[in-house]
Biopython code that builds the backbone (N, CA, C, O; Angstrom):
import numpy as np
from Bio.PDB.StructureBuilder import StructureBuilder

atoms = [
    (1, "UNK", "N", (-73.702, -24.177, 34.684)),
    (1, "UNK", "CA", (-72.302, -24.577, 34.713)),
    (1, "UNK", "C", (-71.435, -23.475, 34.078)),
    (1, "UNK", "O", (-71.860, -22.738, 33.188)),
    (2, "UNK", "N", (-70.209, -23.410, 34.585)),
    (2, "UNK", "CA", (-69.699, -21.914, 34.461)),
    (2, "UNK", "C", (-68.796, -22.352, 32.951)),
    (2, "UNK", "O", (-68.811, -23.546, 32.649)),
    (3, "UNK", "N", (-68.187, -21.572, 32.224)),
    (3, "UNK", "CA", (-67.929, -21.944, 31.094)),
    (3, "UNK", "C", (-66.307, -22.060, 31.037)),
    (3, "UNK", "O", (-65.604, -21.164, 31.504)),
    (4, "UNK", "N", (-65.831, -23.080, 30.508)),
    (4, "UNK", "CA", (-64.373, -23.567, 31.069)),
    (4, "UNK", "C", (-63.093, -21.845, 29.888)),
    (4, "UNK", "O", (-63.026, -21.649, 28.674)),
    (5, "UNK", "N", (-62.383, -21.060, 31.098)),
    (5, "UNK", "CA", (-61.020, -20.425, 30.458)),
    (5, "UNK", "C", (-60.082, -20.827, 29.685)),
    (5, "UNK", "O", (-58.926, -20.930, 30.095)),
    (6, "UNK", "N", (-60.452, -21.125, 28.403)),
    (6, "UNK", "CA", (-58.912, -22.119, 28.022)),
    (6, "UNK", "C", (-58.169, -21.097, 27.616)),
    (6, "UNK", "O", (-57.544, -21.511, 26.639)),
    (7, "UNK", "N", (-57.767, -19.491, 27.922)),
    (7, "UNK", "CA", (-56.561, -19.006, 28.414)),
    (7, "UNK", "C", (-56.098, -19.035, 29.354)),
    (7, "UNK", "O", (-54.931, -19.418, 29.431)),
    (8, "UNK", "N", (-56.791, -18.653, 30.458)),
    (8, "UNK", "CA", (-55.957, -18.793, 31.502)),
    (8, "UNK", "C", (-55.355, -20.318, 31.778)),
    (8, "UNK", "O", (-54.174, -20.318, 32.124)),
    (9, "UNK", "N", (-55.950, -21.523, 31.683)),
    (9, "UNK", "CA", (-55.173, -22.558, 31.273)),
    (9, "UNK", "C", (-54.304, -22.486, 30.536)),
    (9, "UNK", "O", (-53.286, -22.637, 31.211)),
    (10, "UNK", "N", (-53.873, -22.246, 28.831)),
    (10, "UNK", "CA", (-53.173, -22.118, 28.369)),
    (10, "UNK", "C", (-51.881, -21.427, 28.780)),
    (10, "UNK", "O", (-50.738, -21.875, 28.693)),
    (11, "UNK", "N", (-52.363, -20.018, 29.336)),
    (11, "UNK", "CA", (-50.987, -19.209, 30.307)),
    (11, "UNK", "C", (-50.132, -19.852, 31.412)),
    (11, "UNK", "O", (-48.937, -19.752, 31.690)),
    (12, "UNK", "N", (-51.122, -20.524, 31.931)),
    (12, "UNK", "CA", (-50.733, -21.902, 32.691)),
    (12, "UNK", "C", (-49.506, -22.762, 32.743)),
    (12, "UNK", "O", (-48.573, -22.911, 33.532)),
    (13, "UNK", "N", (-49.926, -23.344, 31.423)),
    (13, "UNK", "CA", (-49.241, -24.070, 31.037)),
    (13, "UNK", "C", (-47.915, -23.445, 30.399)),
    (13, "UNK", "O", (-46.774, -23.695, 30.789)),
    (14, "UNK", "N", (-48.230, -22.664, 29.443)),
    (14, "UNK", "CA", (-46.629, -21.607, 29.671)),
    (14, "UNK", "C", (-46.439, -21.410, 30.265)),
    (14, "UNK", "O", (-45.825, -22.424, 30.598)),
    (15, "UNK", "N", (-46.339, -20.656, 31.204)),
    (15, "UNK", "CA", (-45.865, -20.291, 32.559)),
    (15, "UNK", "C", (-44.795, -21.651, 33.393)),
    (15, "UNK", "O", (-43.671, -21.530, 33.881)),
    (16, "UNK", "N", (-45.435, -22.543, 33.321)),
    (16, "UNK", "CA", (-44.932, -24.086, 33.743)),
    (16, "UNK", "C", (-44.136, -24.472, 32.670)),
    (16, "UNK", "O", (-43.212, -25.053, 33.239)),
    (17, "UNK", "N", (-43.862, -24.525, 31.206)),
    (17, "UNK", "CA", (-43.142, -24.816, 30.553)),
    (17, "UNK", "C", (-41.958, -24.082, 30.617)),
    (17, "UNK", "O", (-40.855, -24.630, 30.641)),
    (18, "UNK", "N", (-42.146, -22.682, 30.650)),
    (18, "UNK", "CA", (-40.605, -21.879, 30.728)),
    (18, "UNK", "C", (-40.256, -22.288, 32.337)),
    (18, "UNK", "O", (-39.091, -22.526, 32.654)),
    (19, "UNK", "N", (-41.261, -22.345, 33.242)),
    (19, "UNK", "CA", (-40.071, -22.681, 34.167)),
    (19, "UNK", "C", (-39.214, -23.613, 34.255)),
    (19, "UNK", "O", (-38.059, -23.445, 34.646)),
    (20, "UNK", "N", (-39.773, -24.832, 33.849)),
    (20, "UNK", "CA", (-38.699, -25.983, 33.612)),
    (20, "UNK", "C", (-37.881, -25.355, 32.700)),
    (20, "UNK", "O", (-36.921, -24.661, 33.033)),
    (21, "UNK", "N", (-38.302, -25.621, 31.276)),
    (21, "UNK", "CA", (-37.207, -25.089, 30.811)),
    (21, "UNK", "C", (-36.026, -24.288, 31.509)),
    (21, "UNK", "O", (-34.893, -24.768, 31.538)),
    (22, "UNK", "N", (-36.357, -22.912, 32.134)),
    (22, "UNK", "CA", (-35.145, -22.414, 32.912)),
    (22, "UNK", "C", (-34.496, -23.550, 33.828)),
    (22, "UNK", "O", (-33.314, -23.883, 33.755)),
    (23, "UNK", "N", (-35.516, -24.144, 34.775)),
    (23, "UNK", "CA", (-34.635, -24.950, 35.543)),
    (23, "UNK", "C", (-33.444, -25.708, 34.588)),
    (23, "UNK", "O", (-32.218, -25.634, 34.674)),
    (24, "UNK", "N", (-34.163, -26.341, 33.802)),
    (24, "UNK", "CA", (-33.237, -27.126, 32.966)),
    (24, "UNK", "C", (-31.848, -26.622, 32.425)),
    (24, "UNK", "O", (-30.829, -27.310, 32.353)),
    (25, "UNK", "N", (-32.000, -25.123, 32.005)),
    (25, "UNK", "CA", (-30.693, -24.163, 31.890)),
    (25, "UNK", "C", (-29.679, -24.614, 32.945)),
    (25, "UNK", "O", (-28.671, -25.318, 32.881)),
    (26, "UNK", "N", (-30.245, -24.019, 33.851)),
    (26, "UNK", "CA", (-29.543, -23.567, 34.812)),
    (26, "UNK", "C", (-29.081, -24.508, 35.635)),
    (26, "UNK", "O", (-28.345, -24.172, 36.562)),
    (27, "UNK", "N", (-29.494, -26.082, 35.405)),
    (27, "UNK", "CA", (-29.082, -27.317, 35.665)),
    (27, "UNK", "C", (-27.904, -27.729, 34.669)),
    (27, "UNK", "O", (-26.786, -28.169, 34.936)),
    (28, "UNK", "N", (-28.441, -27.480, 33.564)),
    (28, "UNK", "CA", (-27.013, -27.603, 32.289)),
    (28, "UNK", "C", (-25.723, -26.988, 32.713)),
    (28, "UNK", "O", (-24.727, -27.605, 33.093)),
    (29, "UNK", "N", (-25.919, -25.168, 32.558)),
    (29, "UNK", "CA", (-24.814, -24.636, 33.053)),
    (29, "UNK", "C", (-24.471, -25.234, 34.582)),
    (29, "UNK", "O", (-23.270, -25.503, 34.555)),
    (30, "UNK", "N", (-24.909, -25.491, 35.640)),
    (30, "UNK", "CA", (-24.246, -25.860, 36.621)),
    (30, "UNK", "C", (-23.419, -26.775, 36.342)),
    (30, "UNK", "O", (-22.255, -26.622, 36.715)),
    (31, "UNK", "N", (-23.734, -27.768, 35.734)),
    (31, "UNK", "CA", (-23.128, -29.127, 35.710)),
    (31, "UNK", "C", (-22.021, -28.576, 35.027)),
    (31, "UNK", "O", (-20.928, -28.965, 35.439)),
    (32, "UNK", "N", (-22.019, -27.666, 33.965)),
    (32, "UNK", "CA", (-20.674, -27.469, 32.804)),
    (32, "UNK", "C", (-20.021, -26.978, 33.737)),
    (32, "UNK", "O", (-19.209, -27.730, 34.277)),
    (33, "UNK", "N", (-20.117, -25.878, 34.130)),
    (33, "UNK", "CA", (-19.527, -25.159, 35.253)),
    (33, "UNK", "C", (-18.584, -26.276, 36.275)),
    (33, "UNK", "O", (-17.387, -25.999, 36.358)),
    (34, "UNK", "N", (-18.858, -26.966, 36.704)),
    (34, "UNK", "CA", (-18.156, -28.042, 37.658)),
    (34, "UNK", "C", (-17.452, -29.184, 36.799)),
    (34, "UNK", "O", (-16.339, -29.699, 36.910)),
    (35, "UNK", "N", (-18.274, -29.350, 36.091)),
    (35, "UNK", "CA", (-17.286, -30.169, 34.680)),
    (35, "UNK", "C", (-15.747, -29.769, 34.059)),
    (35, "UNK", "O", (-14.662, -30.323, 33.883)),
    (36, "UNK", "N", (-16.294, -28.617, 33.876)),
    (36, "UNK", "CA", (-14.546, -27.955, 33.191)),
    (36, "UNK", "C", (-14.246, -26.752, 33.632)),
    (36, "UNK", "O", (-14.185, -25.819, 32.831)),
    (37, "UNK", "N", (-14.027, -26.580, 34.866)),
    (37, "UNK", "CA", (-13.753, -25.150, 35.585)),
    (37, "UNK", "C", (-12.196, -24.368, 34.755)),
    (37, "UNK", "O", (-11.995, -23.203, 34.413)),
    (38, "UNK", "N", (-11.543, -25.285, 34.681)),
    (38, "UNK", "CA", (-10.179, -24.777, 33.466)),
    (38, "UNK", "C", (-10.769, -24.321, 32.643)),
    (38, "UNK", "O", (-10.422, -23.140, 32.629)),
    (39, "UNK", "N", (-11.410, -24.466, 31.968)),
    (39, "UNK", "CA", (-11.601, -24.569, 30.237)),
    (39, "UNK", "C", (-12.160, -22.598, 30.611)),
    (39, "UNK", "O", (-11.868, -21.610, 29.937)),
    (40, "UNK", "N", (-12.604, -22.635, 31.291)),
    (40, "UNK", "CA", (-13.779, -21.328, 30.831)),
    (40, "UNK", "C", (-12.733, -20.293, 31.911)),
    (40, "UNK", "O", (-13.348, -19.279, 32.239)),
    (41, "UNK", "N", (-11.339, -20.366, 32.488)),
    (41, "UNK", "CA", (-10.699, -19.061, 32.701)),
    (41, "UNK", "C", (-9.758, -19.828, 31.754)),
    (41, "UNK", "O", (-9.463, -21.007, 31.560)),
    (42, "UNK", "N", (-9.289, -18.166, 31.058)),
    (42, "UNK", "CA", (-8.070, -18.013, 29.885)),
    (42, "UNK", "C", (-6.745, -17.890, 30.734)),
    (42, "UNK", "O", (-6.571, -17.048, 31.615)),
    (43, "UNK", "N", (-5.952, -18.729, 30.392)),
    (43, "UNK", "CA", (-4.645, -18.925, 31.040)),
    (43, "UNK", "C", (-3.765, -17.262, 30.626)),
    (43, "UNK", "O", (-3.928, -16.631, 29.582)),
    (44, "UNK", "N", (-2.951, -16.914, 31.664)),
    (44, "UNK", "CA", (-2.464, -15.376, 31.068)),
    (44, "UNK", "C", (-1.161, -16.027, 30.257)),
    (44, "UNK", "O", (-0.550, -17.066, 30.510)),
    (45, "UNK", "N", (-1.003, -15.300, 29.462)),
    (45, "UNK", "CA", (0.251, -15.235, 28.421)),
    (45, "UNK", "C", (1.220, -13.907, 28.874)),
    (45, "UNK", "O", (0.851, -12.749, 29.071)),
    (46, "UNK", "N", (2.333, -14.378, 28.949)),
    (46, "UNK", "CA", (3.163, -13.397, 29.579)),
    (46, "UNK", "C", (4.900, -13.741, 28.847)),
    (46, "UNK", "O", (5.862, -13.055, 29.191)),
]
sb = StructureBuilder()
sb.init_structure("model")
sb.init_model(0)
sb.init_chain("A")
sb.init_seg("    ")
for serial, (resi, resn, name, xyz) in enumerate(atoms, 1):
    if name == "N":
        sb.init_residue(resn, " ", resi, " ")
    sb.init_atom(name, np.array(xyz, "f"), 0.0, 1.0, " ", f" {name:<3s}", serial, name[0])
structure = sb.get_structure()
């Protein structure tokens, strides 16, 4: 019986954790982004 990698599992599983994580970013900022499109351009002063 071959002997079980618990790195390459482990890398694995990082690998899969930061991607959610990013998804999750980039789900946050979207939503802010469409939430308060005012807020984030600076009105000109003149």
């Amino acid at each position: 019986m071959a002997k079980p990698n618990y790195q390459f599992d482990k890398r694995q599983r990082e690998l899969k954790k930061n991607k959610q994580q990013e998804e999750k970013r980039l789900k946050k900022l979207a939503r802010g982004e469409t939430a308060e499109p005012s807020a984030t351009k600076p009105e000109p002063s003149a």
